[in-house]
C-alpha positions as CSV (number, residue, x, y, z in Angstrom):
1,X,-12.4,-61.5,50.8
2,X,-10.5,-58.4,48.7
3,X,-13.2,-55.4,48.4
4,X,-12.2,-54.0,45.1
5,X,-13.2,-50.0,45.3
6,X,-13.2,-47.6,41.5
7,X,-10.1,-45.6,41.3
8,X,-12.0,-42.4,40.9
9,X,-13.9,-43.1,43.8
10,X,-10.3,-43.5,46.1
11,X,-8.8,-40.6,44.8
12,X,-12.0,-38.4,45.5
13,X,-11.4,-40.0,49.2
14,X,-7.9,-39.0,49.6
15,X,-9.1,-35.4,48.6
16,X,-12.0,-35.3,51.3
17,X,-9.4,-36.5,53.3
18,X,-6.6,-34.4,53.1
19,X,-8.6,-31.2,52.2
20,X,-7.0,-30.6,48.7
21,X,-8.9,-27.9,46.6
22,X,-7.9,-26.9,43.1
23,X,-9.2,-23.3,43.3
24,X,-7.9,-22.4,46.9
25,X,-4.8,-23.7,46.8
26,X,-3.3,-20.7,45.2
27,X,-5.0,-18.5,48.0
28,X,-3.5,-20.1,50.8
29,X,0.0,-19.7,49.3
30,X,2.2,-17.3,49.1
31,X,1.7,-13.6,47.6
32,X,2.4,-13.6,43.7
33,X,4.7,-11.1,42.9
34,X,3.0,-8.7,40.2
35,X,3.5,-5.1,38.9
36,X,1.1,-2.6,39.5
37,X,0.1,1.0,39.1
38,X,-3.0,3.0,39.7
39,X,-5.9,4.1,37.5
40,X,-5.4,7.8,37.2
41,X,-7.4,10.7,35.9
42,X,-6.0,13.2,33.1
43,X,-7.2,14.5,29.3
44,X,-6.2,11.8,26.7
45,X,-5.6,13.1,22.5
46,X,-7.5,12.0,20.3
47,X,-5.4,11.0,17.2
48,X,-6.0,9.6,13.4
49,X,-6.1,6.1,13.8
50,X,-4.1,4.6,12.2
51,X,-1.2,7.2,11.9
52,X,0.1,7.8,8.8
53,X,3.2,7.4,7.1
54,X,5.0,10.6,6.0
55,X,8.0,12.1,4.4
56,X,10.0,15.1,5.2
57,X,10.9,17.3,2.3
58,X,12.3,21.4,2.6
59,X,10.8,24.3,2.4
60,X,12.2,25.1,-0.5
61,X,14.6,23.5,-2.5
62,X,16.9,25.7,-4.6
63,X,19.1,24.9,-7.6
64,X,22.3,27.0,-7.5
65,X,23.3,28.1,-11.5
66,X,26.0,30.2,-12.8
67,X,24.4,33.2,-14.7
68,X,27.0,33.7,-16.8
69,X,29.6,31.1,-18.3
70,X,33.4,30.9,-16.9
71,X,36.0,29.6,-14.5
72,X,35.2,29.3,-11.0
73,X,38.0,31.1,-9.3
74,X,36.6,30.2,-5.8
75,X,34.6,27.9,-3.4
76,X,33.4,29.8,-0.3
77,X,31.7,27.3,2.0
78,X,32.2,23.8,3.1
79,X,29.3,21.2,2.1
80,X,26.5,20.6,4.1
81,X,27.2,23.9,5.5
82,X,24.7,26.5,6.5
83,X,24.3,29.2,4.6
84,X,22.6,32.8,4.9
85,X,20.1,34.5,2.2
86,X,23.8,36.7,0.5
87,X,26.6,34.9,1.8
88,X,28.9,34.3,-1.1
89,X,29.3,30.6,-2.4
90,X,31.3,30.4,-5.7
91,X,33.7,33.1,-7.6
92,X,34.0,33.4,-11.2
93,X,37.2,34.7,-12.9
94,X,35.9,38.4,-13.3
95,X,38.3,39.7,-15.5
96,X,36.7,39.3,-18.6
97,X,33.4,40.9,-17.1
98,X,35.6,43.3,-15.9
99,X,37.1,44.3,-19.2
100,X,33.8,44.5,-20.6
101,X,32.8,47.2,-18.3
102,X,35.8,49.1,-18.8
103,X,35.4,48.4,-22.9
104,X,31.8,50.2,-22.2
105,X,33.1,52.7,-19.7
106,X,35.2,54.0,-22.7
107,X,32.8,54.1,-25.4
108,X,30.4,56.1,-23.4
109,X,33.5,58.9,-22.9
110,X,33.7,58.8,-27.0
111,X,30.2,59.2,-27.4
112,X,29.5,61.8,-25.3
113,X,32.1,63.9,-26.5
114,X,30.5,63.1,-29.7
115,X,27.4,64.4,-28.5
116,X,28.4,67.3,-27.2
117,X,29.9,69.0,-30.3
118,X,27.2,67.5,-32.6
119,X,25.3,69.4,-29.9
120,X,27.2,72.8,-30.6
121,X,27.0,72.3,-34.2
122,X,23.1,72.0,-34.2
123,X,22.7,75.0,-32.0
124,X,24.7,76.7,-34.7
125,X,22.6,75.3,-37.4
126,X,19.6,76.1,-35.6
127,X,20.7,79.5,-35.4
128,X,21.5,80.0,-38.8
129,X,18.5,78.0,-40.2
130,X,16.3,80.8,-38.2
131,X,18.0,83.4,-39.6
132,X,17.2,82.2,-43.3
133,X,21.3,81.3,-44.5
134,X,20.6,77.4,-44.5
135,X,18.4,75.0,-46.2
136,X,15.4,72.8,-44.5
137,X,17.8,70.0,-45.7
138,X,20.7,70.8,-43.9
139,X,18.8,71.8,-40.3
140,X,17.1,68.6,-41.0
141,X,20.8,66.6,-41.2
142,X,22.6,67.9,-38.1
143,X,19.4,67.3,-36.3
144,X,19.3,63.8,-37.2
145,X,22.9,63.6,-36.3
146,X,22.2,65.3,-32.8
147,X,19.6,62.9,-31.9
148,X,21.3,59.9,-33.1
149,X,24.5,60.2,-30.8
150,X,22.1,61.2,-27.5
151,X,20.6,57.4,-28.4
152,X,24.1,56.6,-28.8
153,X,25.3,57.7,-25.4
154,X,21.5,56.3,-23.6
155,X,22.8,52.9,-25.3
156,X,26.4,53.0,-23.5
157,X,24.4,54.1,-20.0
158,X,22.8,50.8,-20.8
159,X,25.8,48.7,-21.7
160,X,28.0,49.8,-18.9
161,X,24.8,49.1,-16.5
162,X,25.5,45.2,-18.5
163,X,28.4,45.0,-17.5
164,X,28.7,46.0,-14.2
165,X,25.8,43.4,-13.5
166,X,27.7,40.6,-15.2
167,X,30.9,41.8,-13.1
168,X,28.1,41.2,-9.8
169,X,27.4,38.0,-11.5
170,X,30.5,36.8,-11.3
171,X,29.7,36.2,-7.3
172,X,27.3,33.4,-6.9
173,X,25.4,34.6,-3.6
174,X,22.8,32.0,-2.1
175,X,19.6,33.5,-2.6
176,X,17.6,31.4,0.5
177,X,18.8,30.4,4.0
178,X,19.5,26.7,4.2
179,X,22.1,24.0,4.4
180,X,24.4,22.8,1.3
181,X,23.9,20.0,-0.6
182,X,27.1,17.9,-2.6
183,X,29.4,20.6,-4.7
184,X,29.1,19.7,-8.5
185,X,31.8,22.1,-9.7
186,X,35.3,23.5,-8.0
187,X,37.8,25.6,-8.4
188,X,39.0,25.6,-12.1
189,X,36.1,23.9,-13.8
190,X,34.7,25.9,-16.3
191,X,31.2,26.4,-16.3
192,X,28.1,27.2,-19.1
193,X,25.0,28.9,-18.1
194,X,22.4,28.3,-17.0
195,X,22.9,24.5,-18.0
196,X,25.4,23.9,-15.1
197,X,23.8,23.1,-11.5
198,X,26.4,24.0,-8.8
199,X,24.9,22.4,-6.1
200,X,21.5,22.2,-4.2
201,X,20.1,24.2,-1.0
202,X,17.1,22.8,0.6
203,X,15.8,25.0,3.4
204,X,14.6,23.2,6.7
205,X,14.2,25.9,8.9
206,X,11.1,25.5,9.0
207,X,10.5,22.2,7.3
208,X,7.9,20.4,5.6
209,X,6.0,16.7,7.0
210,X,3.7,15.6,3.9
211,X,1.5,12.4,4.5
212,X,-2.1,11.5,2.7
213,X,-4.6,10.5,5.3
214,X,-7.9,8.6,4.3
215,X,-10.6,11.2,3.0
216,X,-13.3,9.8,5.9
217,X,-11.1,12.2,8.4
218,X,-11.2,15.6,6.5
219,X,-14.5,16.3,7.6
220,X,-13.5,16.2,11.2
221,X,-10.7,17.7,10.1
222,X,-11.9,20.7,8.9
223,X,-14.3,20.7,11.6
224,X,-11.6,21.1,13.8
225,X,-9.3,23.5,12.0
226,X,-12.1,26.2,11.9
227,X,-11.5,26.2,15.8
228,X,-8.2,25.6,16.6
229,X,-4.4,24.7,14.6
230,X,-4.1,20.8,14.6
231,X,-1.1,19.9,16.1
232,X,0.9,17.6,14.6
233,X,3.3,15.4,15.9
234,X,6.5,12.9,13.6
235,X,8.5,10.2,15.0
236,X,10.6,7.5,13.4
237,X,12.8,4.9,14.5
238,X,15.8,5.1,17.0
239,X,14.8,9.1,17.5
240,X,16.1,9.9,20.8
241,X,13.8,12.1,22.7
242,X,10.5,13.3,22.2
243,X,8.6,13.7,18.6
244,X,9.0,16.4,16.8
245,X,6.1,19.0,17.4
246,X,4.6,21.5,14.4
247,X,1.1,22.3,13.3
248,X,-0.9,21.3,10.5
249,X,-1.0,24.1,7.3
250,X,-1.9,22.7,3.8
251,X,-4.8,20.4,3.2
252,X,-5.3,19.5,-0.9
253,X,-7.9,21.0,-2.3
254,X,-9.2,17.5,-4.0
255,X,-9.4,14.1,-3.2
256,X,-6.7,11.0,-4.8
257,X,-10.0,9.3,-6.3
258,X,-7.4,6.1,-7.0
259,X,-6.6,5.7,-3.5
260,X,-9.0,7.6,-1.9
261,X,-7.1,9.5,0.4
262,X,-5.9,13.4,0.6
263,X,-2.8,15.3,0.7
264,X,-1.8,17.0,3.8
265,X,1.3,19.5,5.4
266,X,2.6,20.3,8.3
267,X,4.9,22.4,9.3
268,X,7.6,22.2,11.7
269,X,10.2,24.7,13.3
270,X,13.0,22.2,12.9
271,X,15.5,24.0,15.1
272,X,17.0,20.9,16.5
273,X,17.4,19.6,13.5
274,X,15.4,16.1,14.3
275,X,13.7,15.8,10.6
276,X,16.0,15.8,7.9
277,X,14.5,15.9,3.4
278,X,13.4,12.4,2.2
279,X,13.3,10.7,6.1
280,X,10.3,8.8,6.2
281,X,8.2,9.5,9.2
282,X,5.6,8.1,11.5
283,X,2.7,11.4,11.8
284,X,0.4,11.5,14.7
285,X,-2.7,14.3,14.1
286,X,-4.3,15.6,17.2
287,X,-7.8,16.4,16.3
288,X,-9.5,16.8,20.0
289,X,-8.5,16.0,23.7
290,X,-10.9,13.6,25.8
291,X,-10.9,15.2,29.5
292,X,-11.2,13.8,32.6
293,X,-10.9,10.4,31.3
294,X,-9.8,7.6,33.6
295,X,-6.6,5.8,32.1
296,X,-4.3,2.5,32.7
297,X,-1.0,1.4,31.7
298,X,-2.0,-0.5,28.5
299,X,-0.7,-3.3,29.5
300,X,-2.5,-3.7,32.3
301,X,-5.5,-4.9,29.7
302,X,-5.8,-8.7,29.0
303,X,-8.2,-10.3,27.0
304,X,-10.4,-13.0,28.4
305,X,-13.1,-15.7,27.2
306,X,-15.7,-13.0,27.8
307,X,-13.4,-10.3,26.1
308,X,-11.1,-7.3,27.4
309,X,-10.4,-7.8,31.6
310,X,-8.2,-6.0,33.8
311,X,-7.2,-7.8,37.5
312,X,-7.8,-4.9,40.3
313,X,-5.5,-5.5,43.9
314,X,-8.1,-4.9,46.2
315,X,-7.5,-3.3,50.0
316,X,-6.9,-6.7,51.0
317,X,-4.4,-7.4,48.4
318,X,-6.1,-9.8,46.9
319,X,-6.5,-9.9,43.1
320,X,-10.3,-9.4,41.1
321,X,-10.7,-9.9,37.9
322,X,-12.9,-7.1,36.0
323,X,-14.6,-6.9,33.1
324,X,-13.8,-3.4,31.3
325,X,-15.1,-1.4,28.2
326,X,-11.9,0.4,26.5
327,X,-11.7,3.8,24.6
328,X,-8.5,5.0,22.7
329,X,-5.3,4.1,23.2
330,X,-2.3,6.8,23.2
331,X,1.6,6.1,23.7
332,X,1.4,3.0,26.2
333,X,-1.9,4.4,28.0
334,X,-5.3,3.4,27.2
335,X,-8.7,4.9,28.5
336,X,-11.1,2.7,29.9
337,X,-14.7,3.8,30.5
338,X,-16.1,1.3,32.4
339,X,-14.9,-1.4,35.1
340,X,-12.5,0.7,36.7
341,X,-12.6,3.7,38.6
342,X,-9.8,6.2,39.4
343,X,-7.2,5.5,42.5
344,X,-7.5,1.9,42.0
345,X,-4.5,-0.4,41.9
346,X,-4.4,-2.6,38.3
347,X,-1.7,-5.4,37.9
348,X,0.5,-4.4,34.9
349,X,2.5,-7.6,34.6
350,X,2.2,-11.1,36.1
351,X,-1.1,-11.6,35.3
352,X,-0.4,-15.0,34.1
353,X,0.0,-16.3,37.2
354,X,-2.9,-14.7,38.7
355,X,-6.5,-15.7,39.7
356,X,-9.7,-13.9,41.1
357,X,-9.0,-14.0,45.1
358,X,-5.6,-15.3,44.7
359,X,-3.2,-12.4,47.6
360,X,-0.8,-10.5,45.9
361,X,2.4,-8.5,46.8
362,X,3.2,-5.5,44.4
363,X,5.6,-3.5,43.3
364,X,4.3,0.1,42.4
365,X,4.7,1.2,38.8
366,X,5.5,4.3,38.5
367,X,2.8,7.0,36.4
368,X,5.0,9.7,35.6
369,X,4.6,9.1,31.9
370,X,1.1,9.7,31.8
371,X,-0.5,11.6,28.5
């Protein structure tokens, strides 16, 4: 007689039999290669969240314009060059400026040798019109004649003064330090004033970062600018070393009320020349510095069924699972305040194939780039 068994019932048999256990089968293998690195201790920023989006724009932005009309004789610079507040930039033909100041040179010589025997011929008048042997009407003429050529000769002062400006005109200086724009105009182009634009010089030594921020912030803000300067940080794709550094300096003084956010600036020194006018940049504002605060590679977070985790290598080198509590995050670090104490060891990557109690065999990560 066949004695029929349920198949359930066999294969929980076979188990008893051979000792099989789901949950410490992965024990009894071998390590699980995972990345770790410890839970240190150090001062975290605390930054807007989330950063805004900024632009860069110059300083000042200057639009070069002949003050006077002519031929430009000359281009002194290269574009995109940088320039000094005085160095020369364009030359105008100067000739006709030049004959103008000569013209007025000349009439000044006439006049004043007008004026100086209308001057002799008063004195004499005066003379005679004290000693009774000329008329009121006559004193009264060569007077009027005498005062008319000294305005005459103050007029050619004036008009030689004229001139010799409009020959300094004729030498286009820049009047900012800052790089060159595109040249609108060479050599042999005439040019009309003031209608003409030369070309542009925006000044980025320093340089400007403006970015709007929501207006919940600018009370913390201000909080904090009462104290300290708010450094200010701007990043943007593919930049090759660190942000560029600079503090905030303008904050609006009113609220967008359509978008509800507010207009701020920083300022940055620019010398390596990083931000460049109209870039689009990420900002990061550091409004206070946590201290002491115990951080891990944020990486090293997962989250769980029962919400954010972090697996601890214990002294044995096994792995524990623990439930944390996280604060802010900064760069690739992210502060927890509970679950985790300084010194220990935290997997950063193969956590997948982990499980609480499962041994481990790690390779260190190293913490060098810690905030």
């Amino acid at each position: 007689m066949k004695l029929l068994f349920p198949i359930p019932l066999v294969l929980a048999l076979v188990c008893l039999a051979t000792g099989c256990s789901r949950s410490n089968a992965p024990k009894g293998g071998p390590a699980v290669p995972v990345v770790t690195a410890p839970a240190i201790v150090t001062n975290m920023p605390v930054l807007v969240d989330p950063a805004p989006v900024g632009h860069v724009m110059p300083v000042s932005s200057v639009a070069i314009r002949a003050q006077l009309g002519g031929i430009i004789s000359t281009v002194e610079f290269h574009e995109g060059q940088e320039v000094k507040k005085g160095d020369l930039l364009f030359t105008l033909d100067p000739r006709p400026e030049q004959a103008a100041l000569v013209q007025a040179q000349a009439n000044l010589q006439r006049d004043a040798a007008q004026l100086e025997n209308s001057k002799i011929q008063f004195n004499r008048e005066q003379k005679l019109y004290d000693s009774k042997l000329v008329s009121q009407d006559e004193y009264d003429t060569s007077r009027a004649a005498f005062d008319t050529l000294v305005g005459t000769v103050a007029a050619d002062h004036a008009a030689i003064t004229n001139a010799e400006l409009n020959v300094e005109f004729t030498q286009i200086r820049s009047p900012v330090d800052g790089r060159t724009g595109s040249i609108q105009f060479r050599e042999g182009n005439v040019v009309k004033s003031p209608d003409d634009v030369l070309l542009t010089i925006n000044q980025i030594h320093p340089i400007y970062v403006a970015f709007a921020i929501a207006e919940s912030f600018l009370p913390e803000i201000q909080k904090q600018m009462r104290n300290h300067v708010l450094a200010v940080s701007a990043s943007y794709e593919n930049m090759t070393g660190d942000p560029a550094t600079g503090e905030l300096t303008f904050v609006d003084n009113s609220v967008d009320t359509t978008t509800g956010t507010i207009l701020l600036k920083a300022t940055f020194p620019n010398e390596d020349d990083k931000l460049w006018p109209g870039q689009f940049v990420t900002v990061s504002i550091r409004l206070d510095e946590l201290t002491n605060a115990v951080v891990v590679p944020s990486q090293a977070v997962q989250t769980g069924q029962n919400g954010q985790m972090i697996y601890v290598v214990k002294p044995d080198l096994k792995a524990e699972a623990r439930p944390v509590n996280t604060g802010l995050t900064y760069g690739n670090w992210t502060v927890i305040s509970s679950g985790v104490q300084a010194g220990e060891t935290v997997v950063t990557d193969g956590q997948l194939r982990l499980a609480p109690g499962v041994l481990v065999s790690d390779k260190k990560q190293s913490a060098t780039n810690a905030p």
